[in-house]
Backbone as JSON, one array per atom type, in Angstrom:
{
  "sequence": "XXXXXXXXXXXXXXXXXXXXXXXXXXXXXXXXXXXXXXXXXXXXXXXXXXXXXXXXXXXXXXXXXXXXXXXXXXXXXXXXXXXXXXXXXXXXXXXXXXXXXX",
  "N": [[81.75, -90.08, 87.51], [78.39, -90.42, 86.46], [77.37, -93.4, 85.16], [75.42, -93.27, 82.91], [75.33, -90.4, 81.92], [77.93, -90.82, 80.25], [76.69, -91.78, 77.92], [75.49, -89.46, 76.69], [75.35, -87.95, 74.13], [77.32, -86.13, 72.32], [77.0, -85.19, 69.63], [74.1, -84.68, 69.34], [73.58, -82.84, 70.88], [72.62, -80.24, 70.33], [69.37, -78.08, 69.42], [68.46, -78.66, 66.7], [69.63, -80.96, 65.49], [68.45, -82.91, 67.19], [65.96, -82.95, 66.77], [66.26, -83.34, 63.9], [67.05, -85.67, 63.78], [64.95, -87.05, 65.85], [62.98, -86.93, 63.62], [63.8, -88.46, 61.72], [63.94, -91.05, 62.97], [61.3, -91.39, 62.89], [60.14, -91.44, 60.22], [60.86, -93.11, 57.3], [62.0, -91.91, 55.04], [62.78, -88.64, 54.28], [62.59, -85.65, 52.75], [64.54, -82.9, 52.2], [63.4, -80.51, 52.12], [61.06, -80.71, 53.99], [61.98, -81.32, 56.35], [63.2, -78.82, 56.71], [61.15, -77.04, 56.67], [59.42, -78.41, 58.46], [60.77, -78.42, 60.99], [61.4, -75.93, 61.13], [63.96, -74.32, 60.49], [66.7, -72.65, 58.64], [67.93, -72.38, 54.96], [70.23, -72.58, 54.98], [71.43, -73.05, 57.79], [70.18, -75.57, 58.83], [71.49, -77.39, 56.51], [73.75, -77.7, 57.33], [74.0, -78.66, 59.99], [73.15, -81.13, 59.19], [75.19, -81.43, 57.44], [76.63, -82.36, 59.37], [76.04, -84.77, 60.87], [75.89, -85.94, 59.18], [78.84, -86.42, 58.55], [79.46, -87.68, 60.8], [78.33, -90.3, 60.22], [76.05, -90.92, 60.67], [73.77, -90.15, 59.45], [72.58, -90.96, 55.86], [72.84, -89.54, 52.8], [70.84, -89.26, 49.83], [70.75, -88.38, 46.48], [68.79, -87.08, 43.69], [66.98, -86.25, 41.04], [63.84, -85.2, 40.45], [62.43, -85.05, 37.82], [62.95, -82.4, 36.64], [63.97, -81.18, 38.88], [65.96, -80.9, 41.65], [66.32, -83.36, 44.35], [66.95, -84.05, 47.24], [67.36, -86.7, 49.74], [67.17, -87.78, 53.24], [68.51, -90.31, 55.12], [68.13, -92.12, 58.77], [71.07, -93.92, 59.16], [71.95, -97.28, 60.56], [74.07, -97.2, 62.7], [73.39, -94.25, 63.68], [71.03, -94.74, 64.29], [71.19, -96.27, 66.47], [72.85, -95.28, 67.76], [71.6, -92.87, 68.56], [69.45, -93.42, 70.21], [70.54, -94.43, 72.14], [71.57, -92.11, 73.25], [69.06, -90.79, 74.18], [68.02, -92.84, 76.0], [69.86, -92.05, 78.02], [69.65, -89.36, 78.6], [67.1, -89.97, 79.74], [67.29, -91.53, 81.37], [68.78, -89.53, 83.12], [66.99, -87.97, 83.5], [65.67, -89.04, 85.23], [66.77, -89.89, 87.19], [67.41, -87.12, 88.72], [64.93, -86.35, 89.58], [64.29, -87.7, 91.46], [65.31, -86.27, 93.44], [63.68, -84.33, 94.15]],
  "CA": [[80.63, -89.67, 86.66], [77.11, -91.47, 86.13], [77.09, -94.21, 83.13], [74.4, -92.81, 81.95], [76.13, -89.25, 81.41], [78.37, -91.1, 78.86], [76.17, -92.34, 76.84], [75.12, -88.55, 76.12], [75.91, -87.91, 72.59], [77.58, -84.53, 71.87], [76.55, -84.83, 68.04], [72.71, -84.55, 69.52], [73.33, -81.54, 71.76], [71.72, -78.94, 69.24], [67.56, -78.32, 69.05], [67.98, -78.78, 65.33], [70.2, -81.94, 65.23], [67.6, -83.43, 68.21], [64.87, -82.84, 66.02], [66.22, -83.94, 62.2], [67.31, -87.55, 64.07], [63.72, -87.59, 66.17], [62.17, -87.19, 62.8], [63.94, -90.11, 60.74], [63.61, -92.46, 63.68], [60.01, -91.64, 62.87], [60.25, -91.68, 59.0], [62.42, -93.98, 56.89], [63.66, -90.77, 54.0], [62.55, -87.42, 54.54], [63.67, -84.44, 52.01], [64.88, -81.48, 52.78], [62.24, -79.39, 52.63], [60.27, -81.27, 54.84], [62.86, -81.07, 57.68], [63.32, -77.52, 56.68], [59.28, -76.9, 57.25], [58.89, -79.08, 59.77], [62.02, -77.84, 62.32], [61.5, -74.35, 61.16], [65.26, -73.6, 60.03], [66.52, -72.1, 57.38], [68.28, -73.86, 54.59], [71.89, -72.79, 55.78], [71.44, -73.55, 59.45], [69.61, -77.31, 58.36], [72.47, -77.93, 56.01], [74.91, -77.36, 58.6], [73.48, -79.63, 61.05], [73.19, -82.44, 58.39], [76.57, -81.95, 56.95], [77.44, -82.6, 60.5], [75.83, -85.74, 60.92], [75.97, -87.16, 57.51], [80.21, -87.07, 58.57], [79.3, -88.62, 61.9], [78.25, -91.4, 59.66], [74.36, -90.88, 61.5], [72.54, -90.92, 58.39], [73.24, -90.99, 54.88], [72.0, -88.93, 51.7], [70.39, -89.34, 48.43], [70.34, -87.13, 46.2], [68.11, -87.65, 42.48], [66.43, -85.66, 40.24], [62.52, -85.5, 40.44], [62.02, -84.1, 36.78], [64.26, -81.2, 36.21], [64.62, -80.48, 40.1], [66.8, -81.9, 42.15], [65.34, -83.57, 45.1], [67.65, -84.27, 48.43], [66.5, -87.23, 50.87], [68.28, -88.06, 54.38], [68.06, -91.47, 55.6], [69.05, -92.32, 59.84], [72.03, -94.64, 59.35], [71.91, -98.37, 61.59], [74.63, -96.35, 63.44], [73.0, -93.17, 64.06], [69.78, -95.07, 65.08], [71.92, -97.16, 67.74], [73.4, -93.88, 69.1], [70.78, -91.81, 68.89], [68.63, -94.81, 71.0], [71.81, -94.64, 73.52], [71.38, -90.61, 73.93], [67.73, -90.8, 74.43], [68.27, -93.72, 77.04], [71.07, -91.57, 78.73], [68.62, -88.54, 78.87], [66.14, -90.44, 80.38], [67.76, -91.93, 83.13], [69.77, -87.99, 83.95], [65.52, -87.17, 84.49], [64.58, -89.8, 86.33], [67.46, -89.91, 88.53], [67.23, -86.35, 89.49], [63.48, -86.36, 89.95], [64.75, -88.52, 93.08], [66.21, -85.51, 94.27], [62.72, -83.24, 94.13]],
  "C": [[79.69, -90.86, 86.47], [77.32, -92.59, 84.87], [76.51, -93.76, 82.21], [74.99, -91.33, 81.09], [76.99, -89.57, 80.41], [78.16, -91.72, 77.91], [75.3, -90.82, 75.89], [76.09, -87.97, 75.29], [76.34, -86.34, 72.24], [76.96, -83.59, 70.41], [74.95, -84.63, 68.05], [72.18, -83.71, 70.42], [72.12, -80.57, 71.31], [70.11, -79.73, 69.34], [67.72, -78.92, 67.76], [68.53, -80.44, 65.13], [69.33, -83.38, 66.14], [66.43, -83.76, 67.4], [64.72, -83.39, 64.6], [66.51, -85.64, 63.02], [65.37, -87.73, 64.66], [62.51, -88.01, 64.38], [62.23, -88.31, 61.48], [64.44, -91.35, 61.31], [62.46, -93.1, 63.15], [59.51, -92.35, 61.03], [61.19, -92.5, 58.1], [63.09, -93.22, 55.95], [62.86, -89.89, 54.86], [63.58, -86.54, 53.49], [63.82, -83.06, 52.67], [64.2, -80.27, 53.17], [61.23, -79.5, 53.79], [60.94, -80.84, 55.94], [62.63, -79.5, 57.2], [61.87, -76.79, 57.35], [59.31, -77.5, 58.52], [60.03, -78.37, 61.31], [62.13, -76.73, 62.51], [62.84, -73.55, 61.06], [65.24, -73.34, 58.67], [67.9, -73.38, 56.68], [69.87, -74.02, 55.34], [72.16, -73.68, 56.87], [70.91, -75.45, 59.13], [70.74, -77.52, 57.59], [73.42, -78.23, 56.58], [75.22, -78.87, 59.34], [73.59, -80.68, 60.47], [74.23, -83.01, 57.5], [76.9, -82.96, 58.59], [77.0, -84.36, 61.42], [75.91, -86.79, 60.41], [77.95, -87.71, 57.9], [80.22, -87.54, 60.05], [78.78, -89.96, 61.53], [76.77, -91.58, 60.6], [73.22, -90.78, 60.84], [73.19, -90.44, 56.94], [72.06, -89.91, 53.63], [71.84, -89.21, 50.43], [70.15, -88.09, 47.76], [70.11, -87.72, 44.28], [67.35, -86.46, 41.62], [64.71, -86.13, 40.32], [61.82, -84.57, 39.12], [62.96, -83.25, 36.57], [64.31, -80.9, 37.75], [64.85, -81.56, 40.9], [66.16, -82.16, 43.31], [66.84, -84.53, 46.37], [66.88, -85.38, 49.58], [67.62, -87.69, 51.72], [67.33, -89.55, 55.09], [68.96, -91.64, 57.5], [69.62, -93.97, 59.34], [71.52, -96.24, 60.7], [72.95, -97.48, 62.84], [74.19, -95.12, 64.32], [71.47, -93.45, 64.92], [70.52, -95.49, 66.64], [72.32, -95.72, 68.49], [72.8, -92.78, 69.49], [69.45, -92.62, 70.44], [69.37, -94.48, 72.49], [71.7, -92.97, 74.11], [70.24, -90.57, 74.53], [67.44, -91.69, 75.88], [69.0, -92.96, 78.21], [70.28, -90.21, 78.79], [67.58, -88.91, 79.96], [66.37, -90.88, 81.63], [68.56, -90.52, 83.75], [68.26, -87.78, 84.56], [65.33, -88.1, 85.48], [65.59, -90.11, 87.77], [67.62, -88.27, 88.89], [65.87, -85.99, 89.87], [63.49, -87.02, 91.07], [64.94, -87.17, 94.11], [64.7, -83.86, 94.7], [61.71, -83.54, 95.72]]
}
């Protein structure tokens, strides 16, 4: 098997889990609603995905009160940046080495 093939991250398979890491590479918090709006899931399906990362230790959560409502923010982890970096890398080289083959 390629090198590159094992640097592809199983925990970054999913559209939704692809999409909440691309967006707190980009951002340093992000709340919930935001991801929720922005990715177009609902809250179940987004909770899911972010339980499932938060115990991959890939980003961490805050959670505070903004007045009487509670207010949820997700931060990407030093960890989750590094391995999300290493999937993205390991993506990139699966295209560009079969684009050889076109």
């Amino acid at each position: 098997m390629k090198e590159y093939l094992e640097n592809i991250n199983k925990a970054f398979e999913s559209r939704a889990r692809l999409g909440i890491m691309s967006v707190l590479m980009v951002e340093d918090k992000v709340d919930f609603n935001t991801l929720k709006e922005t990715l177009q899931l609902t809250d179940g399906n987004l909770a899911s995905h972010l339980r499932a990362l938060e115990e991959a230790e890939y980003l961490r959560v805050e959670k505070q009160f903004v007045g009487r409502k509670p207010n949820t923010t997700y931060h990407a982890t030093e960890a989750g940046r590094e391995a999300f970096k290493s999937h993205l890398d390991a993506l990139e080289q699966l295209i560009l080495n079969n684009r050889q083959f076109d």
